[in-house]
Structures are given as C-alpha cells and as structure tokens.
C-alpha positions in Angstrom: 74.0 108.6 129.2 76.9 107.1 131.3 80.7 106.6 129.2 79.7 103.5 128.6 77.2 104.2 126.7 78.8 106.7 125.2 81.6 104.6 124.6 79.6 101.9 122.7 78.6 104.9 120.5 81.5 105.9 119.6 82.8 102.5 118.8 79.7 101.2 116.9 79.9 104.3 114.9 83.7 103.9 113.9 82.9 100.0 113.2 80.1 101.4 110.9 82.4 103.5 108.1 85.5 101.2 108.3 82.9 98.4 107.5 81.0 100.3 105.0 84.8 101.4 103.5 85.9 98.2 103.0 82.8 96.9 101.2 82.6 99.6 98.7 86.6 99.1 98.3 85.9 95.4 97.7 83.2 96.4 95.1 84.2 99.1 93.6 85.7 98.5 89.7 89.2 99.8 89.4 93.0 98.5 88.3 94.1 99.5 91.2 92.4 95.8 93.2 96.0 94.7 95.6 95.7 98.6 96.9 92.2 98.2 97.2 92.0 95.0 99.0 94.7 95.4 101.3 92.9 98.4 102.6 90.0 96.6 103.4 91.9 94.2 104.8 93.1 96.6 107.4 89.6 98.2 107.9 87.8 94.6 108.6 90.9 94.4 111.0 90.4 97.3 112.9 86.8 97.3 113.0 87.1 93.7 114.8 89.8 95.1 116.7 87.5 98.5 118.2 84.2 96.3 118.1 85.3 94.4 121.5 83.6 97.8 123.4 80.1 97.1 122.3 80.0 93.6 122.6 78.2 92.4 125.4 79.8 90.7 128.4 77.3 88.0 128.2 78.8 87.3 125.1 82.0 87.4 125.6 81.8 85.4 128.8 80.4 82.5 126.6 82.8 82.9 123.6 85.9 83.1 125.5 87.9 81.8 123.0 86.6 84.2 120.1 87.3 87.1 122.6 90.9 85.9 123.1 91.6 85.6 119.7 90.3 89.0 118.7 92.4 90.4 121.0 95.3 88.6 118.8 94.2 89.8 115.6 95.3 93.3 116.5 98.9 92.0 116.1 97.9 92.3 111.7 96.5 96.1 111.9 99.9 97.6 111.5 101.6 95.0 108.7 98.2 95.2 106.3 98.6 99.6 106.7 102.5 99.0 105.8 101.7 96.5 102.9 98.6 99.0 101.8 101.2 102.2 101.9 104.1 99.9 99.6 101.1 98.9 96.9 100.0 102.3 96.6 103.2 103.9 96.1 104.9 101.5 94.1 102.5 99.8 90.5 104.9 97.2 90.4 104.3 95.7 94.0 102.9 92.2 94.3 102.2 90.2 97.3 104.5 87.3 96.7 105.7 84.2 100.1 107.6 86.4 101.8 105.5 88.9 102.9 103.8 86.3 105.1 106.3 87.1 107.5 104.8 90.4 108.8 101.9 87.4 110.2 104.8 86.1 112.0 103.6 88.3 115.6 100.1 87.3 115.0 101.2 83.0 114.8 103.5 83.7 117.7 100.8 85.2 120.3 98.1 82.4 118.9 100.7 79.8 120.0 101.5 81.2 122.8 97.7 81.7 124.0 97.3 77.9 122.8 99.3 76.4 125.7 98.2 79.0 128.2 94.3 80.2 126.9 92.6 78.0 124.7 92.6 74.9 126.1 92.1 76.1 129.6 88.6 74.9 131.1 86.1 77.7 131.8 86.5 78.7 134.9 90.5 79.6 134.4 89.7 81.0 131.6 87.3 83.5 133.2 90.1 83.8 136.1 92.2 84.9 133.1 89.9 87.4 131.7 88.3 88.9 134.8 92.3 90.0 136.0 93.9 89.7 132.6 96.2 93.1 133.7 97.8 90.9 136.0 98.9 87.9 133.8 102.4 88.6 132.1 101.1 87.1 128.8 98.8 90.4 128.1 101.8 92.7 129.5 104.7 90.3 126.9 101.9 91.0 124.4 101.3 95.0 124.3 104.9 95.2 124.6 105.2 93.0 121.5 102.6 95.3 120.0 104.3 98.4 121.4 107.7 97.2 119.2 106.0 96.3 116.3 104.5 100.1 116.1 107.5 101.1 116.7 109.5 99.0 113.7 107.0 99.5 111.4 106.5 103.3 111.8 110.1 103.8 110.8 109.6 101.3 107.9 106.7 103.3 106.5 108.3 106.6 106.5 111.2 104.7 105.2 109.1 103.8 101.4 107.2 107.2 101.5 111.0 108.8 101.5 112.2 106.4 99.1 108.4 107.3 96.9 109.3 110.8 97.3 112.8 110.6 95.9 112.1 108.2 92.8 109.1 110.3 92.1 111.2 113.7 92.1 113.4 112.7 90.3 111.3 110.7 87.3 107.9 112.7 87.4 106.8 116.3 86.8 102.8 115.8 87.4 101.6 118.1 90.2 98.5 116.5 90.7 99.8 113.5 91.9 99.6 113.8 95.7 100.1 110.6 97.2 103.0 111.6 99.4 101.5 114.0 100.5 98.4 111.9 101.1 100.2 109.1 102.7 102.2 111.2 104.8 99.0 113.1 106.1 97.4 109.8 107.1 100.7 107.5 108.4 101.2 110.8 110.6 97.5 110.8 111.8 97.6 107.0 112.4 100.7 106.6 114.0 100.1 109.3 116.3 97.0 107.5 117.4 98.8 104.1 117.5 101.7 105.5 120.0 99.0 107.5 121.9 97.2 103.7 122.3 100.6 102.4 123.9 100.4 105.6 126.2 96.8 104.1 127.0 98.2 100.8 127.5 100.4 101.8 130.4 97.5 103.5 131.7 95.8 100.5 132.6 98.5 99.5 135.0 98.4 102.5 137.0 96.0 102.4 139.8 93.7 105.7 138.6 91.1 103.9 137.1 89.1 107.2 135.9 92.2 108.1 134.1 92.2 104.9 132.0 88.4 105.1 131.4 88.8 108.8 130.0 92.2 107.8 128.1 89.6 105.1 126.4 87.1 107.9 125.4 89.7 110.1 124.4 91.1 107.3 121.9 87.8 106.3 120.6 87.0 110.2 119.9 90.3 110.0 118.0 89.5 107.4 115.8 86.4 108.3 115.2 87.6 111.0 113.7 90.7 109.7 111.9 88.6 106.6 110.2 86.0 109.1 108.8 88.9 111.4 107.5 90.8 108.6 105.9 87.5 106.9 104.3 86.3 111.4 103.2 89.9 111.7 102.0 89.7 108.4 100.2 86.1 108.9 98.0 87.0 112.5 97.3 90.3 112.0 95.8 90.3 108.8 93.5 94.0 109.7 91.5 96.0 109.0 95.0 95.6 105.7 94.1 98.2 106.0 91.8 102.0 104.6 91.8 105.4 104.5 90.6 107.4 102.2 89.1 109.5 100.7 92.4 112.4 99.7 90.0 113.9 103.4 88.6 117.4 103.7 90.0 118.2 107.2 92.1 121.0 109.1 90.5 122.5 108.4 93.6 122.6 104.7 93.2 123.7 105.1 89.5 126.6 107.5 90.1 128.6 104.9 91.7 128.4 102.9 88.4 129.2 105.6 86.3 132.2 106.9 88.0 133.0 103.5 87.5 133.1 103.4 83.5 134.5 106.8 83.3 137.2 106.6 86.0 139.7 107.0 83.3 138.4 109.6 81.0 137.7 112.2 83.6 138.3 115.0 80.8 136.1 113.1 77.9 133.7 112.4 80.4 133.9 116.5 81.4 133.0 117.5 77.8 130.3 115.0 76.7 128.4 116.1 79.8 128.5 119.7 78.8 127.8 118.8 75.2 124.9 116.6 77.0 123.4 119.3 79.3 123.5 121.8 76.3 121.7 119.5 73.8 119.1 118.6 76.2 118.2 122.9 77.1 118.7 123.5 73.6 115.7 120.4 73.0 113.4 122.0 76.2 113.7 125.5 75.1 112.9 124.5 71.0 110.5 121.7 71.3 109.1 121.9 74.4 108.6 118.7 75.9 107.8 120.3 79.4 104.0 121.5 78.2 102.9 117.9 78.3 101.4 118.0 81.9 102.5 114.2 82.2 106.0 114.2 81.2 108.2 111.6 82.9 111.8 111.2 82.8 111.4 108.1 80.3 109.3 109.8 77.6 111.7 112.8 77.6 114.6 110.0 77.0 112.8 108.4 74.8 112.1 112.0 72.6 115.9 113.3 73.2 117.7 109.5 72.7 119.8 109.6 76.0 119.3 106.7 78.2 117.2 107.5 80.8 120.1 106.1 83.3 122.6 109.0 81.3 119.4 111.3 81.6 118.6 110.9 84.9 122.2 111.6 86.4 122.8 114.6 84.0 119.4 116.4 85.5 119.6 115.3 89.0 123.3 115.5 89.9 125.2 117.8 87.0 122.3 120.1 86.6 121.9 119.7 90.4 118.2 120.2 90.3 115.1 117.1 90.8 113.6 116.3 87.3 110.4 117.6 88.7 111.8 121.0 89.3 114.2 121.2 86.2 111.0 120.8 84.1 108.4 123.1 86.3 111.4 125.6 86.0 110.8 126.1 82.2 106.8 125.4 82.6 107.1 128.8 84.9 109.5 130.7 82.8 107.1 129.8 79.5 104.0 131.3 81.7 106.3 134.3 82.9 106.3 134.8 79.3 102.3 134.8 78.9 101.8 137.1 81.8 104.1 139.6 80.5 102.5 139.4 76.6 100.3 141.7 76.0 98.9 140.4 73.2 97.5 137.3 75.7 96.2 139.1 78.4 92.7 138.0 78.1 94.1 134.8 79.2 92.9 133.4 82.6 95.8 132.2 85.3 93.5 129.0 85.0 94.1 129.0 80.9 97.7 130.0 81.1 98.6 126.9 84.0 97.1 124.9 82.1 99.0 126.1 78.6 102.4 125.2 80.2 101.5 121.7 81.2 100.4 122.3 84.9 97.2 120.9 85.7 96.9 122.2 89.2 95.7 125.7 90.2 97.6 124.9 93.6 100.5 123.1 92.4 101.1 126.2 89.7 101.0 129.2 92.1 103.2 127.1 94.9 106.2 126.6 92.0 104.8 130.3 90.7 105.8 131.5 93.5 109.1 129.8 94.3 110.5 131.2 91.7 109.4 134.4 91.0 108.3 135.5 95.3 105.3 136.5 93.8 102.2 134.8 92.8 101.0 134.8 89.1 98.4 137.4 89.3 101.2 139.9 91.4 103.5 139.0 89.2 101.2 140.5 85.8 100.1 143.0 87.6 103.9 144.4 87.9 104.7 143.6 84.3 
C-alpha cells in the first residue's frame, strides 16, 4: 500500500463518522435542534473539506469549478464550531441577521475566485490548479484562513470563560460538564487547526516528503479527533445543556450597587451582615443545598432576596462562587453522615447522593478540597 492509498483511507474513513454524525444529529428527537444542527453543519463542512484526498483527479480535472469552490468552503469550518460552542453554552442563543457576518470570509474568497477562477477557460484553469502554490490568490487565502483561526480561537475561549463564570456563580449541579467538555474538544480542535497552518507553510518549502508526511500526520490527527468528538458526543447526552446567557456577574452588578448605596456606606454595612446571616441561618435550617439542582434563582426565590442582591452577597461579600458556597454545606452535611454512627451502613454512593450531589466524581473532588481526604479516609479516621 503506497501513502496514497493510505491516505485515501484515512480520509474516506474520517468522511464516514462526520457524515454518519451529522445525520443521526439531524434525526435524532431532542430540544436541543439549533445545537444540533449547527453541529452538523460543521461536520458536512469538514467532511467536504477532507474528502478532496479521495477524489479522483479525473474528477476533479473535469469539475474544476466544484474543486475550487470546495476549497472555499473551508473558510465556514471555524465560524459554524464557534456558533455550535455559543448555542451549547448559552439556552437562550438564537441565530438571528447578524451572524451572517462570520460568512463574510467565505463571500470574499468566492468573489475573489470569480474574476480570477471561475470564468477562466479550461486550460488556465488547469494552469491554475496544476501550480496553484505559485499563485498569490491561494497564499492571500491560507493566510486569510490562518487569521481567521487565529480570531476565532480567542473568541471561543472567550464564551467558554464567560460560560464558566455565569455558571459558578448561578449553578451548583456537578454533573453538568460542558466546560469541561467544550474546553476538551476547542483544545483538541484548535491544536489540529494551527498544526494545519504549520502544514500550510510546509507546502512552500522545497522538501516535498516533508509535506506528504505532514499530510499523513494531519489526517491520523483527525481521524482520531472526529471519532473522539462524535464517542464523546453519543455517550454523554446532558453536555448538551446551557445557561441562561442573560444572568449578570456580580462583577457587572457591583458597579450598580455601589452606585445606590454611595451614600449609606454604614446602612448599607449592616443590612449586608443582617443579609449574609439570614441567608446561613436559611441553609443551615432548611436546607436548600440537598436539592442536587439548586440554582441561584430558586434559592432567591425560597429566601425572597433578589437574585441580583443574592448573587453579589454570595459571590463578592461572602467571597466564595455560588457553586462552592452551596457544595461547602453539601460536604459539611455528609461530614456529618460519615461521622454518625448510627448511619454507617450507608454507602459513599447513598450519602452523595443524600446531600444533593449526583456525581460519584464531582463529590470526592469537592470531598476532598475541603477536608484533604477523600470520603472513605475521612470515615475511616472518625
């Protein structure tokens, strides 16, 4: 078997589960459809982008055109994969005018190819693709590309920080991993997107092995990052759950309130103690923390301090992330099973899931920040 065979392989295989992704994504009955669909979108995308390797020359030689504008469509991979990451964090997302700007690259590089491909007569435009290294419309466009991976990796690490924030501060599920989900795959994707550009300025060096085993390497590479994403994906249905984009940091509030209260510094002093002791006083007696869903709204609601008030007293009096100031009592309640002795025929599983975890993980990670010692260490010392 010679690399291009090999090659072909590789590609036909990767073609194969981004394909077979996207049509089950397309099918499959859920609420989360926008998520779902813009997904596809960007696997339909990149499987037309990687299928270019297995074509046959004969074919492309007599679809010139086609072949020039799949070489375009690459220009959408990265703005569907930003869109995809901004519907899955955020529920309230919606795909409204604007957003047809991140097409913007893709228009550009058709027009441009318009006046100097597509209208070409055959034999210029085989000129074209037989030493398409040497034209400066392929170079202006890989640099264009090279840019556009560049913008757009800050811009998704930009929402997953700003997910990470308003979910810390408004959420105490442990289950929900998407951050950590979408960070995991971003990571693994733009990695392979910046080694690509690295491949790209391969191509104008004069080692031609080197770019033919840079193009193996890469296709090995996403081999294996499309069949992780689509595993990933089908095993873990809940990281297709969002936020609501619209909750305020206490950060962004603050501003406000020092505002209002710029001239009752001393009033202000005492209703926030009277606050942060009314608000123990409710965790510690009613114990709002053992619902495993609790979010900073519902506890609002229950207390009747606006979440706003609430959110500012936890996250910048208290000093401590909503999702930790409620774990915090969640351990100390299960601190409290494990030393009873009354309840120690009581799994670690039964007690984590007493005190409103509902992750073996999630439980013995915040166990353990706490306490430097895991739940079972932790009995066994009692």
């Amino acid at each position: 078997m010679n690399i291009d065979s090999f090659l072909n392989i590789l590609s036909g295989m990767s073609v194969f589960v981004s394909l077979l992704m996207a049509f089950f994504l397309l099918t499959v009955k859920t609420e989360n459809k926008l998520a779902n669909r813009l997904f596809a979108s960007y696997l339909v995308v990149f499987a037309i982008d990687i299928i270019g390797i297995f074509i046959g020359e004969s074919f492309i030689k007599s679809h010139l055109n086609l072949e020039f504008f799949r070489w375009t469509i690459c220009a959408l991979i990265i703005p569907l994969f930003y869109l995809y990451i901004v519907s899955v964090c955020f529920t309230d997302f919606r795909l409204k005018t604007k957003h047809l700007l991140h097409a913007v690259p893709f228009v550009v590089i058709n027009v441009v190819f318009a006046f100097r491909l597509y209208f070409l007569n055959d034999a210029q435009k085989m000129q074209f693709y037989n030493h398409r290294s040497q034209y400066p419309e392929l170079y202006d466009f890989q640099v264009m590309l090279a840019i556009q991976i560049i913008v757009y990796s800050i811009g998704v690490f930009q929402v997953l920080k700003k997910y990470r924030e308003i979910y810390q501060e408004n959420y105490t599920n442990p289950k929900t991993s998407i951050f950590k989900w979408l960070f995991q795959i971003s990571t693994g994707l733009f990695i392979l997107y910046y080694l690509s550009i690295a491949k790209n300025v391969v191509r104008y060096t004069e080692i031609e092995a080197l770019w033919i085993w840079a193009n193996v390497f890469m296709q090995i590479l996403v081999l294996i990052v499309t069949c992780w994403f689509v595993l990933k994906a089908l095993n873990y249905p809940e990281l297709f759950r969002g936020i609501d984009s619209r909750l305020q940091l206490a950060r962004d509030i603050l501003p406000q309130e020092n505002q209002n209260f710029a001239k009752t510094k001393v009033n202000q002093s005492e209703e926030i103690s009277t606050q942060i002791s009314v608000l123990k006083q409710y965790m510690a007696a009613k114990e709002p923390f053992l619902d495993p869903s609790l979010t900073i709204q519902e506890l609002s609601n229950q207390i009747e301090i606006p979440v706003r008030d609430l959110s500012v007293l936890i996250n910048h009096h208290i000093n401590q992330h909503f999702f930790d100031f409620v774990n915090e009592y969640r351990i100390q309640k299960a601190m409290h099973i494990l030393k009873d002795p009354l309840k120690s025929d009581l799994t670690v599983l039964e007690i984590l899931y007493e005190v409103g975890f509902n992750s073996k993980s999630s439980f013995n990670t915040s166990f353990k920040k706490y306490t430097n010692l895991t739940p079972t260490a932790y009995r066994n010392a009692s």
